[in-house]
C-alpha positions as CSV (number, residue, x, y, z in Angstrom):
1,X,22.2,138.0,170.7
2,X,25.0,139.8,169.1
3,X,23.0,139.7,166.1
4,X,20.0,141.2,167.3
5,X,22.0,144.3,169.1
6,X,24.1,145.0,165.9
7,X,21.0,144.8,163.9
8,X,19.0,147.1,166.3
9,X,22.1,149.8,166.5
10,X,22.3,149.9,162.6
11,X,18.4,150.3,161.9
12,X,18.3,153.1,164.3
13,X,21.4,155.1,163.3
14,X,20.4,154.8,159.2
15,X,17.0,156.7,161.0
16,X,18.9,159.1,162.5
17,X,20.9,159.6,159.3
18,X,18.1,159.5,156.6
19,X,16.0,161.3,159.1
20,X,13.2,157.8,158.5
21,X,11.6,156.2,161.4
22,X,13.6,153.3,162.3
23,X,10.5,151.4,163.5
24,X,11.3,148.3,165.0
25,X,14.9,148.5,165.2
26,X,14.8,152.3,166.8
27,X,13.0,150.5,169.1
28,X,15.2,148.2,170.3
29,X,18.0,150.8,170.0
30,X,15.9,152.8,172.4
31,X,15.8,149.6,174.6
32,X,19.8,149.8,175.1
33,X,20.9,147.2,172.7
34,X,23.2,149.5,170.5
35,X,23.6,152.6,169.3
36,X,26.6,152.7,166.9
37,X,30.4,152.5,168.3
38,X,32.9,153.2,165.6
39,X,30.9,154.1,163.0
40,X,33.4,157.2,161.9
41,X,35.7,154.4,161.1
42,X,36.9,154.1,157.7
43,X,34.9,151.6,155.7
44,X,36.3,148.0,154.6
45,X,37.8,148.0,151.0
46,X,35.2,146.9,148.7
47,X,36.2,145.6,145.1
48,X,34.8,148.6,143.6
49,X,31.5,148.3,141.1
50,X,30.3,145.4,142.7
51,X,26.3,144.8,141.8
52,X,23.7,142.6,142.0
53,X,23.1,139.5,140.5
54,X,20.7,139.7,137.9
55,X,20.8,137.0,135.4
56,X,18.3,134.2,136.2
57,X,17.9,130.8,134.6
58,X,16.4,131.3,131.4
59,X,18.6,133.5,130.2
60,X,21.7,131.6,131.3
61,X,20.7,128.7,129.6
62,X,20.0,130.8,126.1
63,X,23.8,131.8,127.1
64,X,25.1,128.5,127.3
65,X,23.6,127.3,124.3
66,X,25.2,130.3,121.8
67,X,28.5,129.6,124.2
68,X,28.4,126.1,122.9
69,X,26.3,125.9,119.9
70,X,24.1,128.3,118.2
71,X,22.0,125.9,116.3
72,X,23.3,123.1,113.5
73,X,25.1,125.6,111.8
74,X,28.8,124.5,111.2
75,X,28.1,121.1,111.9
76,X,28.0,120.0,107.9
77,X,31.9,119.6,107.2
78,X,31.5,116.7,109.8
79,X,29.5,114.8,107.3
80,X,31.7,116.0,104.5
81,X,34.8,115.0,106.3
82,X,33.4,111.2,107.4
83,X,29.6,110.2,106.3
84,X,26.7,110.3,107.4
85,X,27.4,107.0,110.2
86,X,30.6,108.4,111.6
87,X,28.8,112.1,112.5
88,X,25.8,110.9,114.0
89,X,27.3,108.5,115.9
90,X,29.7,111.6,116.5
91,X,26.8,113.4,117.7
92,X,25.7,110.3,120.0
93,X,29.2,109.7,121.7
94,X,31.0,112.8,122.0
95,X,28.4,114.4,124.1
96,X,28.7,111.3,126.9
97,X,32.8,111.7,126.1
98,X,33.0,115.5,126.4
99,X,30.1,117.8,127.1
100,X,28.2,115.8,129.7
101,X,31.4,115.9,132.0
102,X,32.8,119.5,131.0
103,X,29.1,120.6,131.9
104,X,29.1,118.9,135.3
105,X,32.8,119.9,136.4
106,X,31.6,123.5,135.4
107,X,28.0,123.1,137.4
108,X,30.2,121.7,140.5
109,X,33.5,124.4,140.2
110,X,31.0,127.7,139.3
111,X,29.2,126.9,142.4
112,X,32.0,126.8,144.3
113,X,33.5,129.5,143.0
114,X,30.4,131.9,142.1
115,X,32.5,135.2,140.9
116,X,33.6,136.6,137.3
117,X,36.8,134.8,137.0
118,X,35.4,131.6,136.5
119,X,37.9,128.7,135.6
120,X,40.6,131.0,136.5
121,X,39.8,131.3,140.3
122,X,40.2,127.4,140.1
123,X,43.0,126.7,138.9
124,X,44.2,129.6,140.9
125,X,43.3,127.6,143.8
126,X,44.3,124.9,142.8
127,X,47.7,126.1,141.6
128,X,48.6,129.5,142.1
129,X,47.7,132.6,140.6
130,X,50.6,132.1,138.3
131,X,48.7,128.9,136.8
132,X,45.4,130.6,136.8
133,X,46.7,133.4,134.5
134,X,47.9,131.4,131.9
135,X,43.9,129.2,132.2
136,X,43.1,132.5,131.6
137,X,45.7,133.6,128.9
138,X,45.0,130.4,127.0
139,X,40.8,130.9,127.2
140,X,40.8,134.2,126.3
141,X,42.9,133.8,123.1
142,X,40.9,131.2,122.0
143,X,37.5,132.8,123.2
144,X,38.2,136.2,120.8
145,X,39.8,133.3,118.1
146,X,36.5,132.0,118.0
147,X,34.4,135.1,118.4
148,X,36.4,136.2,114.9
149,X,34.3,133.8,113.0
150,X,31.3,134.9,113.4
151,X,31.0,137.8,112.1
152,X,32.3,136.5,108.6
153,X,30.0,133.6,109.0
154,X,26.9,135.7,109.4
155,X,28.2,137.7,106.1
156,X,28.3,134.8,104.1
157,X,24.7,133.9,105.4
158,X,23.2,137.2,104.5
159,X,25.0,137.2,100.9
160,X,21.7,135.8,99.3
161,X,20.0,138.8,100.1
162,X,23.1,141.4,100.0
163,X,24.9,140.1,96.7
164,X,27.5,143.0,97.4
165,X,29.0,141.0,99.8
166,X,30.6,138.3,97.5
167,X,33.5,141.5,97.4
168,X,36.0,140.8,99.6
169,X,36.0,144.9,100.8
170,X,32.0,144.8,101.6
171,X,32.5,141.8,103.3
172,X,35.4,143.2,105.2
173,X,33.1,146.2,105.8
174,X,30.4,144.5,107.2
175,X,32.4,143.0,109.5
176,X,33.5,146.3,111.2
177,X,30.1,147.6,111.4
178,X,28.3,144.5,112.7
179,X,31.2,144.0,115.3
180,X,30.8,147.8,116.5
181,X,26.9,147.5,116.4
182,X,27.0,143.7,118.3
183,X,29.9,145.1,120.9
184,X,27.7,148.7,121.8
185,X,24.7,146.0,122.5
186,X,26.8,143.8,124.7
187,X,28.3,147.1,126.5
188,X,24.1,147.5,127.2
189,X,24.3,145.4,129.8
190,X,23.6,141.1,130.4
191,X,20.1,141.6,131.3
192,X,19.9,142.8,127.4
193,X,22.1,139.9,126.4
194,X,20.8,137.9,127.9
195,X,17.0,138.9,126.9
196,X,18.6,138.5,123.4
197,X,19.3,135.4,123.3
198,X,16.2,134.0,124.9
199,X,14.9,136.0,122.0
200,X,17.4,135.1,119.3
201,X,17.4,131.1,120.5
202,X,13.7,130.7,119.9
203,X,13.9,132.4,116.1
204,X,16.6,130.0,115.6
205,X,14.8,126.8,116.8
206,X,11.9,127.7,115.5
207,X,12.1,127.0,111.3
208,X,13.6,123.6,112.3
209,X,10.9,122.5,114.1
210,X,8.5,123.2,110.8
211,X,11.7,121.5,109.0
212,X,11.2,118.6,111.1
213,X,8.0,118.0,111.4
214,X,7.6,118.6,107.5
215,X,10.5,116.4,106.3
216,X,10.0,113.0,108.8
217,X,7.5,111.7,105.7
218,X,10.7,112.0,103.2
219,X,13.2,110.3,105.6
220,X,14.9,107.2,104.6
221,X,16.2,106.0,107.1
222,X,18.8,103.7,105.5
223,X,20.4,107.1,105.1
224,X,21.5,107.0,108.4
225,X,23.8,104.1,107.7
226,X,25.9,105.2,105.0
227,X,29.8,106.4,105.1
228,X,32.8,107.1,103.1
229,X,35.1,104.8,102.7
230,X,38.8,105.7,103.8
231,X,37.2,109.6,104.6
232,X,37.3,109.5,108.4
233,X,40.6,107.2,108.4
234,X,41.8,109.8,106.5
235,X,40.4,113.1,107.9
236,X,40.0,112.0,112.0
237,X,41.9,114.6,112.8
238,X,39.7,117.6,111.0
239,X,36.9,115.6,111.8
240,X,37.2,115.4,115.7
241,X,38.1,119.1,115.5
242,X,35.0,120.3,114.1
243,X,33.4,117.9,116.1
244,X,34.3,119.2,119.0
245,X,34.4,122.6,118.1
246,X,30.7,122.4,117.9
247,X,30.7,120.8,121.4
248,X,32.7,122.5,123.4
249,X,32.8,126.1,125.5
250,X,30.9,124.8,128.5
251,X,32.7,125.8,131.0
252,X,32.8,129.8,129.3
253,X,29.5,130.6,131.2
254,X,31.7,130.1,134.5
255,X,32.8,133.1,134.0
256,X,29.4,135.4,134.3
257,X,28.8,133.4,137.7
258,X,29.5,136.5,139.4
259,X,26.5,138.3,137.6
260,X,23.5,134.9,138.6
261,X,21.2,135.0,141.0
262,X,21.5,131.8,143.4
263,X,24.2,130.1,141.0
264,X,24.0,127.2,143.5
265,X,20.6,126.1,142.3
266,X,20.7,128.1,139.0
267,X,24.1,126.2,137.4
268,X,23.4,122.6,137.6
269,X,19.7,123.6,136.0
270,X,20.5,125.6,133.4
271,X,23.6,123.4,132.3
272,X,21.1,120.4,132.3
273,X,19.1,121.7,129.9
274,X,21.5,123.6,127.9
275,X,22.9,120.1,126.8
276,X,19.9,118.3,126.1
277,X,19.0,121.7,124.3
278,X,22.8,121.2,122.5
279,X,22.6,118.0,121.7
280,X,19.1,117.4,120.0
281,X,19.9,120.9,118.1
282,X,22.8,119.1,116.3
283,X,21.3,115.7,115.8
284,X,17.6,116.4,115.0
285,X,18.7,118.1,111.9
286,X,21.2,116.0,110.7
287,X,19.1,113.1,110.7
288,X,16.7,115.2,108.9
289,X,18.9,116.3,106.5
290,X,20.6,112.8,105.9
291,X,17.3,111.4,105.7
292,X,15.9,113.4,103.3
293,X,19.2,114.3,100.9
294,X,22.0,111.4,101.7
295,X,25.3,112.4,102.6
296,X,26.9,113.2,99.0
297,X,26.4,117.1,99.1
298,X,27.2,118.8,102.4
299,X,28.3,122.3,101.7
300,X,28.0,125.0,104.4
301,X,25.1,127.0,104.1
302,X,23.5,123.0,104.0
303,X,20.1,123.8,105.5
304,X,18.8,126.3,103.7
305,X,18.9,123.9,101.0
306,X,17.5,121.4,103.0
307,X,14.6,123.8,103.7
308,X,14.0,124.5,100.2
309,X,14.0,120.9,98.9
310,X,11.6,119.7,102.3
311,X,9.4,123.2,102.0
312,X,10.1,125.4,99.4
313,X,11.8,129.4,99.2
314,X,9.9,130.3,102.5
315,X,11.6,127.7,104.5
316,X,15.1,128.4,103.3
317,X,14.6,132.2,103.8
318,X,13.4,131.5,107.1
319,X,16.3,128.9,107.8
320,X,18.9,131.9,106.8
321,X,17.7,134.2,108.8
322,X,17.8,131.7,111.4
323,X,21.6,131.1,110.6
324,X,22.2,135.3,111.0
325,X,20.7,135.2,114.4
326,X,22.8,132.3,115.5
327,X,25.9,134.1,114.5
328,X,24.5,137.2,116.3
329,X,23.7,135.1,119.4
330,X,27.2,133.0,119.2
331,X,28.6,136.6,119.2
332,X,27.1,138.2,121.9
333,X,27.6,135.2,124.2
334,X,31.0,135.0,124.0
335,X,31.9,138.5,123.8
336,X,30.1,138.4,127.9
337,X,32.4,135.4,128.7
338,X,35.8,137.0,127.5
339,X,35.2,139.8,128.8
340,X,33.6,139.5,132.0
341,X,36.6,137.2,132.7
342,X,39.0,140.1,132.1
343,X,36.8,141.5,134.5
344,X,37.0,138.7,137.1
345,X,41.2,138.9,136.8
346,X,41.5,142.3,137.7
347,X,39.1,141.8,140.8
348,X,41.7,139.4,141.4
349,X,44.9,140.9,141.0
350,X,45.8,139.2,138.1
351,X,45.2,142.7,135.8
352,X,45.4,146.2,136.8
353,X,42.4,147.5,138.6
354,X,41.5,149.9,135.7
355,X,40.3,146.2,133.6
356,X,37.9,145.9,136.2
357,X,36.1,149.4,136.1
358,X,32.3,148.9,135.2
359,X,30.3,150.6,133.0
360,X,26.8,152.4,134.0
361,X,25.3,149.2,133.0
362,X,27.3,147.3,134.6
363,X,29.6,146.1,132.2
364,X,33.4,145.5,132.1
365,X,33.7,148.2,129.3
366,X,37.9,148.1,128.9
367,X,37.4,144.3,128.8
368,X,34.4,144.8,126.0
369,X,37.1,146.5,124.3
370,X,40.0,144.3,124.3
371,X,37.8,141.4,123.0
372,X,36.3,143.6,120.2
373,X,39.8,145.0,119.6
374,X,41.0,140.8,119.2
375,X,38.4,140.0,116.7
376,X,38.7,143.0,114.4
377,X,42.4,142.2,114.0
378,X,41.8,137.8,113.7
379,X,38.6,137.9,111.2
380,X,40.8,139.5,108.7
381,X,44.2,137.7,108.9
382,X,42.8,134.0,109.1
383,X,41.3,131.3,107.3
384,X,38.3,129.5,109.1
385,X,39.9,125.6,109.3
386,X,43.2,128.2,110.7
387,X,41.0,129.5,113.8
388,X,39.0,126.7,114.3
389,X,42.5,124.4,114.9
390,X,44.1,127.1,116.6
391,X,41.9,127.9,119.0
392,X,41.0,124.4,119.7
393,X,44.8,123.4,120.6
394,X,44.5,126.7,123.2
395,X,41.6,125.2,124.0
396,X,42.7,121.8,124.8
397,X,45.7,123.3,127.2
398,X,43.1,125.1,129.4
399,X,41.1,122.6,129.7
400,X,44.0,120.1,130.7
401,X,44.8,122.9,133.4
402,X,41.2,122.8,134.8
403,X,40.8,118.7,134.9
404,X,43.8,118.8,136.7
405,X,42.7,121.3,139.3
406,X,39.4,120.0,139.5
407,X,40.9,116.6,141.2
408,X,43.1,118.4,143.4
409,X,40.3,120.1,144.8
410,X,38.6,117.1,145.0
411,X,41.4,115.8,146.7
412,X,42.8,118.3,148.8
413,X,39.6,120.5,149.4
414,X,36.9,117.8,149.7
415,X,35.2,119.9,152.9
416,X,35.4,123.0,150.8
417,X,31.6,124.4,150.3
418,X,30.2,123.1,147.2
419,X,26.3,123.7,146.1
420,X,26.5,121.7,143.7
421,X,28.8,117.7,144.1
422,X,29.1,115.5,141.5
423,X,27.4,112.5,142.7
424,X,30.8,110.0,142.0
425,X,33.5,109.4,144.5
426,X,37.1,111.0,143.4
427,X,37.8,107.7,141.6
428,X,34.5,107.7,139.8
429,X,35.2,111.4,138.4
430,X,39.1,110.1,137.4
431,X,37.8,107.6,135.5
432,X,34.7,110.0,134.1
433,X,37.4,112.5,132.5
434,X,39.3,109.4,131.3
435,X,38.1,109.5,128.0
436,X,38.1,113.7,127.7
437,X,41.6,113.6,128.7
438,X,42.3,111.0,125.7
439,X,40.9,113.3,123.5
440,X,42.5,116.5,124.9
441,X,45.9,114.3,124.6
442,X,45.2,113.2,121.4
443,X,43.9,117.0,119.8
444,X,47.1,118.3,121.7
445,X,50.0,115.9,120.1
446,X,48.5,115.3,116.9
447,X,50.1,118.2,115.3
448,X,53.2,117.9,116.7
449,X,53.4,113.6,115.1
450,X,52.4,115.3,111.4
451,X,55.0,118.3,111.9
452,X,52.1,120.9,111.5
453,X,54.3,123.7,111.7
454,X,51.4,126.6,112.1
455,X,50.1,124.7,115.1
456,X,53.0,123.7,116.6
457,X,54.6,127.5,116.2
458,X,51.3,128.7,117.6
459,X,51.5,126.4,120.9
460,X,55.1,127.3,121.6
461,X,54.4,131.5,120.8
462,X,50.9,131.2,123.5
463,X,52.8,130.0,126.1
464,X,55.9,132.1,126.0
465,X,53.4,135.0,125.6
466,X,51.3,134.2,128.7
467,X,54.9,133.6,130.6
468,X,56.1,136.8,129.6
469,X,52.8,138.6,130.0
470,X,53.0,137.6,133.6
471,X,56.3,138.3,133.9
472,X,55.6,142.3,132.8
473,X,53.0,142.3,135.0
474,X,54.8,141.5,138.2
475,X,57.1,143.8,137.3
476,X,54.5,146.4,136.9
477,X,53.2,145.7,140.2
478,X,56.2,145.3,142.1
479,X,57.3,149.0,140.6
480,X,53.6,150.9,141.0
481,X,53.2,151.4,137.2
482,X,49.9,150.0,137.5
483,X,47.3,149.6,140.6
484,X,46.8,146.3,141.7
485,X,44.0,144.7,143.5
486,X,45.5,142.2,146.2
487,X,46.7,138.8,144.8
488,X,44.8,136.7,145.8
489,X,46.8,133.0,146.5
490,X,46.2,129.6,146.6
491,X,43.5,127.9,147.9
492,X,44.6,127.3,151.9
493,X,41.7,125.3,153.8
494,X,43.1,127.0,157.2
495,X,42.5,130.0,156.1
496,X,39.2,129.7,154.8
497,X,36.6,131.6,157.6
498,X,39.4,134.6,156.8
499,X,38.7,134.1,153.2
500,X,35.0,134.0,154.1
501,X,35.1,137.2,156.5
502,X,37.0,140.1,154.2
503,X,35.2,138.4,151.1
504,X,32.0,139.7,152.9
505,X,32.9,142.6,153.1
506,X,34.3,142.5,149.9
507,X,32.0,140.8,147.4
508,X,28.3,142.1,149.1
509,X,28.7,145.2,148.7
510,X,27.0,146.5,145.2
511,X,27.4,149.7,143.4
512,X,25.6,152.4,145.2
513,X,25.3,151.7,148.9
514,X,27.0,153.5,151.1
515,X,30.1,152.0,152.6
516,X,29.4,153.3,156.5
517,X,26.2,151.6,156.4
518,X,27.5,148.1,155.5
519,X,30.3,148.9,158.1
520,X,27.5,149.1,160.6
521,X,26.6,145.4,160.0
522,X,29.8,144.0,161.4
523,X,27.6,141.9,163.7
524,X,25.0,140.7,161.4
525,X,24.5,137.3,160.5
526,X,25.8,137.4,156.9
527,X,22.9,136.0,154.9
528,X,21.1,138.8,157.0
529,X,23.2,141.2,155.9
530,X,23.3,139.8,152.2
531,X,19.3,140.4,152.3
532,X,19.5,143.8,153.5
533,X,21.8,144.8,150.6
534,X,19.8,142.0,147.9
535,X,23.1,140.4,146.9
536,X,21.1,137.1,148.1
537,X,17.7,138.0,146.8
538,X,16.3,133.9,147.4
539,X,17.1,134.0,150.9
540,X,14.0,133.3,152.6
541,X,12.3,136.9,154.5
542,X,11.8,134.4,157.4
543,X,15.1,135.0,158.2
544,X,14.7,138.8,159.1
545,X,10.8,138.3,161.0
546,X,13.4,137.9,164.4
547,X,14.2,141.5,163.4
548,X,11.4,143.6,162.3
C-alpha cells in the first residue's frame, strides 16, 4: 500500500509543478493517499552524470570481438614461430584453456557487478579497494600498451597505397593524426562506437568469406599437418604470447557494463557469440591459408597475399582494407574500455571526482584523454614483440587478481545476486581455471627463469608505481587536494540491502532529471521507480497497470 500512496503523492505533485494533469495519480492524491511530506528536503547525492543505458547486444558483441580480436590479423608469427600443426591446434585448445573460462567468469562477475569499473569493483569486493586499484593499475597500463599498436599497425597496412609512409617521420605522423581523429570519434559517444564496429566487423569479415569460399578447391589438406622441427621447443615462450595475445581481453568489455541495457540477459549472449565469432575468425583463415600456401612463408601482412594468389589484386586490396578497419575497430574498442574504467574508479573513489565528469555525449572525456595521452607517448618508444610481452605480463598479474576474487566470491558471497551463474559447483570452476592459472603462472615466471631483464624491470617498476600511486592518492584525499567520491569497501554480505538502498538512489538517477522528483519516490517499488526514470527500460509496463 505504501507503494501505491507514494506513487499517487508524486504523480500529483509533478502536476502541480509542471502545471500537467496528473490523471490517474492526481486522482488518487485527491482520494487522501499523499500529497508530498518533505519534499523541500535536500535531494540524495547522486554520482553525478549518470545516464541511461544504451548499448544493446549487437553492438557489444562487435565490441568484444575488436576487444579480443579484430580479425586474423597478427595471428601469422604463430605459424612462423611453430608450424602450421602447433597453431591450429593452438587455435583449437587455447580457446577451451583460456577464452571459454575468462568469457564466462566475465558473463557471471559483469552481471553481478553491472557498473563502469568492471573487474575493479570485484576485486574491490573481494579484496579491498586497495587491491582493486592495482586490477585496475595493472589493466589500464596494459590496455593503452596495447592500444599503442594499432595505430602503427594500420600504417604499415595502408603503406601499399601511401608509399610515403615507409619514412619513419610520415609514419610517425600518421600516427598523431589517426590517434586524434579515432580518439574525437570515441569522445562521440558508444552508441557511435558501437554502430562502428557493427559496421567495421562486417567489412572485415566480409573479403574472408569470398577468400574462403574461393580457396577450399586449392586446399591440401595435408598442409594442416606440417611443423618445424625444434621451432616451438625453441620459441614456446613467443609462441604462447602471441597466442594469447590474440585471445585474450575478455573481460575489458566488463568495464562498459555500466553503459548496457539489461546486462543480465545481454552479457552471457553477447560473450557467447563473441567467441564463436573469435575463434572461427582465427582458424577459418589459417586453415585456408595453410591449405592453400604451406607454412614456409608467414610474413605479416600474410593475407593479402593469400588473397592475391586465391583471387587476384581485387581480393588483396579488399583484404587490406579489411586489415585498416580492424585496426580502426581494435582501437576504438579499447580506447571505450580504458577509459570508461577510469570513469568507473572515480565513481568509486578510487580517482578524484573530476575523472569521472562526462562529456555531452556521455563520455568520460578526461579518461579519453589519459588513454590517448598513453598511446601517443608508447607507439613511439617501443618495439612491437616489446609491448606485446609487456603488456601481457601486466596482463597476466590482473588476471591472477580476478581468478582469485572470483572464488572468494564464490565462496564467501554464494547468495550474492547473480543474473548470470556458472552452471559448475565451486570445485568445478577451481578445477575450470586450473589450466588458465598454469598458463598465467607459467607467462608470469618465465622471464624471471631466462633473466629477461626488460620484463622483469617492468614487473618490479608496475607494481611499485600502482603502490605509490595509491599511496599519493590517499594522501590527497586525506588532505582535500582533490574531491573524492566515497570509498566504497569491501564486499560485506550484512550490509548488502544498505548497499542496495543508497545505490538506488545513487546509480538510477541519469543526467537530466530533476533530483526532487526522484526524492519523491522514496516509497516506490524500485523497479517501478527504475521504469519511471528508463534506467530499466525491459522491465515489463505490467508492472506500472496497478498505477495508471
Amino acid at each position: 500500500m505504501r507503494d501505491v500512496q507514494s506513487f499517487a503523492g508524486w504523480m500529483g505533485w509533478r502536476a502541480r509543478r509542471t502545471g500537467r494533469s496528473g490523471g490517474a495519480g492526481d486522482e488518487l492524491g485527491q482520494r487522501g493517499h499523499g500529497g508530498l511530506e518533505g519534499a523541500g528536503e535536500a535531494p540524495p547525492k547522486v554520482r553525478a552524470g549518470r545516464r541511461r543505458r544504451t548499448l544493446t547486444v549487437l553492438p557489444l558483441v562487435a565490441l568484444i570481438f575488436y576487444e579480443v580480436s579484430g580479425g586474423p590479423f597478427g595471428i601469422e608469427e604463430s605459424v612462423n614461430l611453430a608450424g602450421a600443426l602447433p597453431a591450429i591446434l593452438g587455435l583449437l585448445i587455447l580457446p577451451c584453456v583460456w577464452s571459454i573460462p575468462e568469457a564466462l567468469i566475465t558473463a557471471e562477475l559483469a552481471t553481478m557487478f553491472p557498473e563502469d569499473s568492471g573487474y575493479v569493483a570485484w576485486v574491490s569486493a573481494a579484496f579491498g579497494p586497495f587491491w582493486g586499484f592495482q586490477e585496475g593499475f595493472l589493466s589500464w597500463v596494459s590496455g593503452v600498451a596495447d592500444n599503442s599498436i594499432y595505430p602503427l599497425i594500420l600504417a604499415g597496412n595502408l603503406e601499399v597505397f601511401m608509399p610515403i609512409l615507409t619514412h619513419v617521420w610520415a609514419t610517425r605522423a600518421f600516427c598523431i593524426v589517426v590517434s586524434v581523429m579515432l580518439t574525437y570519434l570515441n569522445w562521440r559517444g558508444l552508441q557511435v562506437v558501437g554502430s562502428t564496429t557493427v559496421f567495421l566487423t562486417c567489412f572485415m569479415l566480409a573479403p574472408f568469406v569470398v577468400l574462403t569460399i574461393i580457396g577450399i578447391p586449392k586446399i591440401h589438406a595435408s598442409n594442416w599437418l606440417d611443423y618445424k622441427p625444434g621451432h616451438l621447443e625453441k620459441n614456446f615462450w613467443d609462441f604462447m604470447n602471441v597466442m594469447f595475445w590474440n585471445l585474450n581481453y575478455w573481460d575489458s568489455v566488463s568495464t562498459l557494463a555500466g553503459e548496457v541495457k539489461d546486462p543480465g540477459t545481454s552479457f552471457p549472449r553477447a560473450l557467447s557469440m563473441g567467441v564463436v565469432a573469435v575463434v572461427l575468425g582465427y582458424l577459418v583463415p589459417v586453415l585456408v591459408g595453410v591449405g592453400v600456401m604451406g607454412q614456409e612463408n608467414w610474413p605479416d601482412g600474410f593475407f593479402p597475399i593469400l588473397g592475391q594468389e586465391v583471387a587476384g589484386d581485387w581480393l588483396k586490396a579488399w583484404i587490406v582494407l579489411a586489415a585498416a578497419a580492424s585496426q580502426i575497430g581494435l582501437f576504438e574498442a579499447e580506447m571505450s574500455s580504458d577509459s570508461y574504467q577510469v570513469l568507473g574508479m572515480a565513481e568509486r573513489g578510487m580517482l578524484p571526482k573530476r575523472l569521472g565528469v562526462r562529456s555531452r555525449h556521455g563520455t568520460p572525456t578526461i579518461g579519453i584523454l589519459l588513454s590517448s595521452s598513453g598511446i601517443a607517448i608508447l607507439c613511439f618508444t617501443l618495439h612491437f614483440q616489446s609491448v606485446v610481452d609487456l603488456l601481457n605480463y601486466a596482463y597476466c598479474l590482473a588476471e591472477l587478481l580476478e581468478f582469485a576474487a572470483f572464488i572468494y566470491l564464490r565462496v564467501k558471497a554464494p547468495d550474492m545476486p547473480r543474473s548470470y551463474r556458472i552452471p559448475l559447483s565451486t570445485t568445478g570452476v577451481c578445477i575450470m581455471l586450473f589450466p588458465a592459472t598454469v598458463l598465467l603462472l607459467y607467462l608470469i615466471v618465465y622471464p624471471w627463469m631466462q633473466l629477461n631483464y626488460v620484463v622483469i624491470g617492468f614487473c618490479v617498476g608496475i607494481l611499485l608505481s600502482g603502490s605509490i600511486l595509491w599511496a599519493l592518492l590517499e594522501c590527497a584525499r586525506k588532505r582535500g587536494w582533490f574531491e573524492f567520491a566515497k570509498l566504497e569497501a569491501q564486499h560485506n554480505s550484512d550490509a548488502d540491502s544498505v548497499d542496495e538502498e543508497e545505490d538506488e538512489h545513487e546509480g538510477l538517477l541519469h543526467s537530466g532529471t530533476d533530483q526532487s522528483e526522484y526524492k519523491a519516490l522514496d516509497g516506490v517499488d524500485p523497479l517501478v521507480r527504475a521504469q519511471l526514470f528508463g534506467e530499466l527500460e525491459n522491465t515489463e509496463n505490467v508492472l506500472l497497470e496497478p498505477f495508471l
